[in-house]
C-alpha positions as CSV (number, residue, x, y, z in Angstrom):
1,X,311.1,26.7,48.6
2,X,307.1,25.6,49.6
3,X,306.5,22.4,47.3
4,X,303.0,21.2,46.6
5,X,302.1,18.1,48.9
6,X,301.6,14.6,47.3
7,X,298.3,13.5,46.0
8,X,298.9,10.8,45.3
9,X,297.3,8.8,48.5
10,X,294.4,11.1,48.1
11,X,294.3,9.6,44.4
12,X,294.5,6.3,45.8
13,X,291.6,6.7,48.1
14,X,289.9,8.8,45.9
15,X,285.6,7.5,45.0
16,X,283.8,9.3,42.4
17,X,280.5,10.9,44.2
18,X,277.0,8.4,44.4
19,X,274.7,11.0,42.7
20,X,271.7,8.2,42.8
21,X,270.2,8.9,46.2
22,X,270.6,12.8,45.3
23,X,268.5,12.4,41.8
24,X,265.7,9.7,43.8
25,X,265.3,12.7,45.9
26,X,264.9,15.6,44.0
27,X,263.4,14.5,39.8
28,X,260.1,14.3,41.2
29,X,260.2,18.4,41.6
30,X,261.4,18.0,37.4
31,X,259.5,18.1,35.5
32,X,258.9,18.2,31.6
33,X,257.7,20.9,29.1
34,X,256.1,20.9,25.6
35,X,255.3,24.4,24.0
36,X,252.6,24.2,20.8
37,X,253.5,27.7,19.2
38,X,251.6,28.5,16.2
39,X,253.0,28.9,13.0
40,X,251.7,30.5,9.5
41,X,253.6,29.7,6.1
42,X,254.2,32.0,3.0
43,X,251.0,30.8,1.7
44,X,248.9,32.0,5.3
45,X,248.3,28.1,6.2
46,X,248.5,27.6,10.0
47,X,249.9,24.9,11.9
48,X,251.7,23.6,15.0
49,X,255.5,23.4,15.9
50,X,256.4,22.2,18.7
51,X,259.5,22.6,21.0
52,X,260.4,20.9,23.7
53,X,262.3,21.6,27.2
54,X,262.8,21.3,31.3
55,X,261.4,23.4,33.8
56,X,261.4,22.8,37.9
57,X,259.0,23.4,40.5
58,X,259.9,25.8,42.8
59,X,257.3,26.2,45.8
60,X,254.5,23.9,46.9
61,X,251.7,26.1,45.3
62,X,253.1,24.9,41.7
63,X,255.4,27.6,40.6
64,X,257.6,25.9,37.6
65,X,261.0,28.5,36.2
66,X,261.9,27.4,33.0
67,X,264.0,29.4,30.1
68,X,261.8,32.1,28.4
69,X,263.2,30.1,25.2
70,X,261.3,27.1,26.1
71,X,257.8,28.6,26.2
72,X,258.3,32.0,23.9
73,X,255.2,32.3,21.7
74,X,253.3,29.2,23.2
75,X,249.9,28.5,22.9
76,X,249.5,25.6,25.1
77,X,252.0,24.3,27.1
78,X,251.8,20.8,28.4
79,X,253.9,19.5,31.4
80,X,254.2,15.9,32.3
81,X,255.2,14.9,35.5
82,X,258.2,12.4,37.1
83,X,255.0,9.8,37.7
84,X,254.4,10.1,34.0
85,X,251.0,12.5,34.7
86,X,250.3,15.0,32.5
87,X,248.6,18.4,32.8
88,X,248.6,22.3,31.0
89,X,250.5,25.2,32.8
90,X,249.6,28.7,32.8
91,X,252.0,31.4,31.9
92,X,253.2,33.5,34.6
93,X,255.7,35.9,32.8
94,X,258.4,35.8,30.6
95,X,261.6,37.6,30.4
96,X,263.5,37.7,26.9
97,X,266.7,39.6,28.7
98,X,267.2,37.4,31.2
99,X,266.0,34.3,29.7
100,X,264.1,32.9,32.1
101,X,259.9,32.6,32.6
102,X,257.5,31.2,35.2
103,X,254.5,28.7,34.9
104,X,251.9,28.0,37.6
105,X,250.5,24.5,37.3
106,X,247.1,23.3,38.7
107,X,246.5,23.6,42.8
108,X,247.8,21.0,44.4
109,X,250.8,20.4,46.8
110,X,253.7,20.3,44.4
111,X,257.1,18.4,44.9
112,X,259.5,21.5,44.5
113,X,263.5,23.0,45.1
114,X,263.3,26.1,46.2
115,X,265.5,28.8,44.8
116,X,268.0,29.3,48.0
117,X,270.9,32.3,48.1
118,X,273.4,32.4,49.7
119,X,275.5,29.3,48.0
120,X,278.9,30.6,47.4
121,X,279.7,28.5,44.4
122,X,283.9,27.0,43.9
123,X,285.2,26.2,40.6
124,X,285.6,22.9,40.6
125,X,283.0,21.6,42.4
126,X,280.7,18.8,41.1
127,X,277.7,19.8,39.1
128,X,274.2,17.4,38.2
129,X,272.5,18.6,35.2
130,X,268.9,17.0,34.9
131,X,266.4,17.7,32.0
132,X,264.7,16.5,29.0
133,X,267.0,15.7,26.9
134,X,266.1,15.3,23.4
135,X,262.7,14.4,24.2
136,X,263.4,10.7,24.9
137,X,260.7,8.7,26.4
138,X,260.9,7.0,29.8
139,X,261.8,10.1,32.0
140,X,264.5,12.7,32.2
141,X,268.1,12.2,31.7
142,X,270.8,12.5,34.2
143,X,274.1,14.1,33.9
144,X,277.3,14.9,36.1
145,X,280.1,17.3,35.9
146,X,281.8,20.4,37.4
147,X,281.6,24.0,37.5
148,X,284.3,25.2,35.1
149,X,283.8,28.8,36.0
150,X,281.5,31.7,37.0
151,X,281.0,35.3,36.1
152,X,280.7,34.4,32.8
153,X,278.7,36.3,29.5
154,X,277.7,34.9,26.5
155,X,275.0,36.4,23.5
156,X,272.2,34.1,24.1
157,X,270.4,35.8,20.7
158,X,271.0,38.8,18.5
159,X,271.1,41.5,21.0
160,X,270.4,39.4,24.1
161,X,273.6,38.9,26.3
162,X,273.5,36.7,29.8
163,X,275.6,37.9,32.5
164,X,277.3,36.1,35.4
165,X,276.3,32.4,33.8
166,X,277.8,29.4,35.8
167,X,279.8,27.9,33.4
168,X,280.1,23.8,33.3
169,X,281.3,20.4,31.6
170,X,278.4,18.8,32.4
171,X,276.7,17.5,29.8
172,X,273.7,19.6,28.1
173,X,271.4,19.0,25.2
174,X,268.7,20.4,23.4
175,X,265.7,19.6,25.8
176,X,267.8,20.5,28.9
177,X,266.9,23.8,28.8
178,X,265.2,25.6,31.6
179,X,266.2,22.3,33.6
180,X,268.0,22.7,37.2
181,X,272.0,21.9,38.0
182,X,272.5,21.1,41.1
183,X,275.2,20.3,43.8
184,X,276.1,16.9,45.4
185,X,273.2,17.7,47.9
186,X,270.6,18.6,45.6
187,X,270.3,21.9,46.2
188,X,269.5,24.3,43.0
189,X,272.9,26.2,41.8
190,X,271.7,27.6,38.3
191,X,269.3,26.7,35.2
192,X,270.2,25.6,32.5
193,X,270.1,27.4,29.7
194,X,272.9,27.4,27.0
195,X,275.9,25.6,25.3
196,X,278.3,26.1,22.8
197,X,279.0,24.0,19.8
198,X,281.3,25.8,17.7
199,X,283.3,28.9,17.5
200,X,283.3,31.7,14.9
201,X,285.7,29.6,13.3
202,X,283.9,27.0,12.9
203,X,286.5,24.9,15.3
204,X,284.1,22.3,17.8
205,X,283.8,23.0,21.0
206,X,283.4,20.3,23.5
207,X,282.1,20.7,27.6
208,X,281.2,24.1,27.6
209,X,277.7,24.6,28.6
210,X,275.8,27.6,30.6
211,X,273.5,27.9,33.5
212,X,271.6,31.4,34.7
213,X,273.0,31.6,38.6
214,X,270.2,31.4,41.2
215,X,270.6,35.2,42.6
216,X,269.4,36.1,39.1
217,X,266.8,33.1,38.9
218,X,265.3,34.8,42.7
219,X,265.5,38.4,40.9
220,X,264.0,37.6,37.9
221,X,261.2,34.9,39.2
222,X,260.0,37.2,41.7
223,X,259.2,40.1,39.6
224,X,257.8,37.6,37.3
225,X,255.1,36.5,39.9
226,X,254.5,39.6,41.4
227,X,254.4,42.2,38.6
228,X,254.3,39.5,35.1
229,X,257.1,41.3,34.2
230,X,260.3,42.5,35.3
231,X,261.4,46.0,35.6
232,X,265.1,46.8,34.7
233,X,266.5,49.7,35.0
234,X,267.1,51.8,32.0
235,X,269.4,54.9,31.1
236,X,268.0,55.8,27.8
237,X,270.8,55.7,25.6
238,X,273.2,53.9,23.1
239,X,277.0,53.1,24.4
240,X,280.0,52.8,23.4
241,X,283.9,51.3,25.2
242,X,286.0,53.9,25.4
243,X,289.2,52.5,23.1
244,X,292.4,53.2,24.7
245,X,294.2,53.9,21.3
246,X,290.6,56.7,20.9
247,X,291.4,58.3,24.7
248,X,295.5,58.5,23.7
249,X,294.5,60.0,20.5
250,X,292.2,62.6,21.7
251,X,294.8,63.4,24.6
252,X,291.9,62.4,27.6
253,X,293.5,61.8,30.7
254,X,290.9,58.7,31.0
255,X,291.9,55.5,29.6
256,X,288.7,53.3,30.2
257,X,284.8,54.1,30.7
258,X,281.7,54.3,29.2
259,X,280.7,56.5,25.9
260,X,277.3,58.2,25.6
261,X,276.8,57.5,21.5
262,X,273.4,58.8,21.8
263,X,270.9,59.9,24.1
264,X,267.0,59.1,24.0
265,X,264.7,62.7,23.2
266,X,263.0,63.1,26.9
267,X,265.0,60.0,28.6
268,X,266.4,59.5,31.8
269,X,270.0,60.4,31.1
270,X,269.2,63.5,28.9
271,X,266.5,64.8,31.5
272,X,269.9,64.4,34.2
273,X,271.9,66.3,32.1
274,X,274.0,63.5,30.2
275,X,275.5,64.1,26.7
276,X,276.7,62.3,23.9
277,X,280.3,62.2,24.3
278,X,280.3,62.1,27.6
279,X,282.3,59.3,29.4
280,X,280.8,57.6,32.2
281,X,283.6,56.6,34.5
282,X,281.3,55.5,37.5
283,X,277.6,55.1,38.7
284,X,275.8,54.7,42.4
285,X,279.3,54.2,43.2
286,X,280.9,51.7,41.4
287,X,283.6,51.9,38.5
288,X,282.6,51.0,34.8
289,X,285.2,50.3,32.6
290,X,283.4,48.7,30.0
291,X,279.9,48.5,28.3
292,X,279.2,44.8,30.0
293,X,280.3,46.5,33.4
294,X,277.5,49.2,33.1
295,X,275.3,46.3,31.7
296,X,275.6,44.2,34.6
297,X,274.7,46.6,37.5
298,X,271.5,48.0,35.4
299,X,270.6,44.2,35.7
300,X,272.1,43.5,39.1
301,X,272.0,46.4,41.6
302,X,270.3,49.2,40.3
303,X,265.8,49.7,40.1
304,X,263.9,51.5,37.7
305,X,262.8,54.6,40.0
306,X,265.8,54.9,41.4
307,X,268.1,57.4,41.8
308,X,272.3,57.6,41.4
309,X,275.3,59.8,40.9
310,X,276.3,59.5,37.5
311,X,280.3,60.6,37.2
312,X,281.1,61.5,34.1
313,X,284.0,63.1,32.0
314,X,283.1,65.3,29.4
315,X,285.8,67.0,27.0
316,X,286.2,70.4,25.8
317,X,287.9,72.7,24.1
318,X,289.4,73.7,26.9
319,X,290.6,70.0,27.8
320,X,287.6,68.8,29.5
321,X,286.3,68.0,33.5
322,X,284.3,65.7,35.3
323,X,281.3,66.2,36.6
324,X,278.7,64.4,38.5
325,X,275.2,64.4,37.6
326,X,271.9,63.0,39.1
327,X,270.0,60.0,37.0
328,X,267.0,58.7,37.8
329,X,266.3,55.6,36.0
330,X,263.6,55.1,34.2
331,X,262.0,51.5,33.3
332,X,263.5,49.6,30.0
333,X,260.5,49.8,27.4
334,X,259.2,46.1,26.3
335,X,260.5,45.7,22.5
């Protein structure tokens, strides 16, 4: 029988990592971020509130990501510097699906981390959150802790979920958002963006905080700059989990999928020939079991424009058959 080797030299030999050099060589490309978003009370009077939050500098032209959060309904937005300088930022784009927005500060050549792929990410590893936490003077804050897991989902706001977050125990607080976590070298892994508190219960929940992964961050901040906007593919329709106990009960030889509630008058599914009822069981080639499954490849791998087989099951009388259908995605209207 295999047993585990000992540890417990490693253990003994073991040196927490020196994160000082790593922070010295990247907070001058963090910076912080104040949004004045005007307000109006019951009474019409208008006013100021203002919110405050992280963003980091991604290319040497001035190009800051930050959460869409942060800067959503701004006015002004103010952005001081590592040195302590201070200056306005112009709003790129914003995306309220994704979360995340882009801000172009005034020409000059810009400290910056740019947005790398290719980083295959281990549970485990260490993590460095930095941001603006709380708003405290005298410069950002610094924080350390690991990736706990990835692939993760989580509704950022009433209809708004996040998909394939970086999940981590490292320390975030309101002000971190928008700000980078990064590994042992500095490079950028994720943004910051979320953390839970509590449960539906009501039970605390300690060391379980969010970042939006960097394949995502490229995706988004690149349509951003080049369009102000991001196109994501959309299907025109409302869906539905196929329940196994609904598929048993209606005698459908499927167990999991997709179900078309509704289709949109003149949208891209019922132009392809989709129904309501119909059960999507895959798409462009990959299986979708669940809601979130279809969810994630309209915001990872699929383009508005583009065009897929759509396999779907749809019953009958007669017991029912799959089919496969052509759907050209359309582009997901701006609500």
């Amino acid at each position: 029988m295999p047993t585990v080797p000992s540890t417990s030299s490693a253990a003994q030999s073991f040196q927490p990592p020196d994160i000082a050099d790593t922070v010295e060589r990247v907070r001058s490309a963090v910076v912080s971020i104040v949004a004045e978003v005007p307000v109006q009370d019951i009474f019409g009077r208008r006013s100021s509130r203002f919110g405050s939050g992280t963003g980091i500098i991604i290319d040497s032209e001035g190009l800051v990501l930050t959460n869409n959060h942060v800067i959503q309904g701004a006015q002004a937005i103010t952005i001081t510097m590592d040195d302590g300088s201070q200056t306005t930022a112009e709003l790129i784009g914003g995306d309220r699906l994704s979360d995340l927005a882009v801000l172009r500060l005034p020409e000059g050549d810009h400290p910056y981390l740019p947005l790398e792929l290719d980083r295959s990410l281990r549970v485990g590893e260490w993590a460095i959150a930095i941001g603006n936490a709380l708003a405290l003077p005298g410069g950002p804050t610094v924080t350390v802790g690991v990736v706990s897991a990835l692939g993760r989902s989580i509704e950022s706001a009433p209809g708004v979920t996040l998909y394939d977050l970086i999940q981590t125990d490292t320390p975030i607080n309101p002000g971190n958002s928008g700000g980078p976590l990064l590994d042992l070298n500095g490079n950028l892994i994720g943004i910051n963006t979320a953390v839970l508190r509590n449960e539906s219960s009501g039970a605390r929940v300690e060391g379980i905080g969010f970042a939006i992964d960097i394949d995502t961050a490229t995706q988004v901040s690149q349509q951003l700059v080049d369009l102000g906007r991001v196109r994501w593919a959309w299907m025109g329709v409302l869906l539905a989990d196929l329940v196994p106990e609904v598929a048993a009960q209606l005698r459908l030889p499927i167990r999991e999928g997709v179900v078309i509630s509704r289709t949109v008058t003149d949208g891209p599914s019922a132009m392809a020939g989709i129904q309501p009822g119909d059960v999507i069981t895959t798409i462009g080639g990959h299986d979708v079991a669940t809601v979130s499954d279809l969810t994630r490849l309209l915001r990872r791998e699929f383009e508005a424009g583009q065009t897929v087989d759509v396999e779907v099951f749809r019953n009958t009388a007669s017991g029912g058959s799959s089919q496969t259908l052509k759907l050209e995605f359309g582009e997901r209207p701006e609500e």
